[in-house]
C-alpha positions in Angstrom: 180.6 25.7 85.4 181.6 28.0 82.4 182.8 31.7 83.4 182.6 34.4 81.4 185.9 36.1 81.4 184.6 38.9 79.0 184.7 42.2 80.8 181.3 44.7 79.7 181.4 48.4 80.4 178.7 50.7 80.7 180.5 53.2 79.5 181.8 51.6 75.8 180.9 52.7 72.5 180.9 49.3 71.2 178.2 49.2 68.3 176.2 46.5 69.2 175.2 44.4 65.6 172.5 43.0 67.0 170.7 45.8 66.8 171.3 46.4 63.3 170.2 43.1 62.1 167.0 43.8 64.2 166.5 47.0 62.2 167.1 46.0 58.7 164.3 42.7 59.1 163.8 40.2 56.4 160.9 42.2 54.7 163.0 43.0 51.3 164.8 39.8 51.2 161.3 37.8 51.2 159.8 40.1 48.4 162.5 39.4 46.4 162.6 35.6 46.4 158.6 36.1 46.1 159.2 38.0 42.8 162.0 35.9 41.7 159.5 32.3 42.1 156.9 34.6 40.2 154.7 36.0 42.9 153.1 39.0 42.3 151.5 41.2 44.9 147.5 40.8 45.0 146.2 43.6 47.2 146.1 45.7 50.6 145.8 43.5 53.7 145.0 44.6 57.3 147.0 47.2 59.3 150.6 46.8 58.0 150.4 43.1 55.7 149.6 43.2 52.0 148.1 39.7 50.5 150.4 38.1 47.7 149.7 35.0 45.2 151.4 32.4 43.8 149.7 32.0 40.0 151.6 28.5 40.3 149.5 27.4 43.0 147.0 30.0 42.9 147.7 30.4 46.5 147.1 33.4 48.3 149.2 34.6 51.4 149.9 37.8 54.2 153.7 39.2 54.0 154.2 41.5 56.9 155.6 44.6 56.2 158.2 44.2 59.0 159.5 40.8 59.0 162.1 40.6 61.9 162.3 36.8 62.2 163.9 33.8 59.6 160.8 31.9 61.2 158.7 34.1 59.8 160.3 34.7 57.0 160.2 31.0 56.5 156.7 30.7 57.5 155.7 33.3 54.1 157.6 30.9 52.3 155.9 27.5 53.4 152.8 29.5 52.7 153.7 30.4 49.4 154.7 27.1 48.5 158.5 27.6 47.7 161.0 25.9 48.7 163.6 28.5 50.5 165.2 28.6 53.9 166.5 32.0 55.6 
């Protein structure tokens, strides 16, 4: 049985980086490698998604506006047919 000998107080200002990595998302990072594999954006999607292509493949594909998970960020990329792994 592993123990914990890490002590937590309620009380401490210890900046949590979880929480900040929660914040920032993946949203900017997956545009980017869209732009730089020559995706361009296509139009408005539903509620917070905008619809992308790939004139490669002539693919078309949803990119969340708030990506919090590399699975998902993975998942636009499968979709978009490029190979790149967060």
């Amino acid at each position: 049985m592993r123990q914990s000998h890490s002590t937590f107080s309620p009380n401490s200002t210890a900046p949590t980086v979880t929480a900040e990595i929660a914040v920032a998302g993946f949203t900017r990072d997956v545009k980017n490698v869209l732009r730089e594999h020559g995706c361009e954006f296509f139009r408005q999607g539903k509620g917070d998604h905008e619809v992308w292509w790939n004139p490669t493949t002539g693919k078309k594909f949803d990119v969340d506006s708030d990506i919090k998970s590399r699975h998902t960020a993975n998942a636009v990329m499968k979709q978009a047919s490029i190979d790149h792994k967060f």
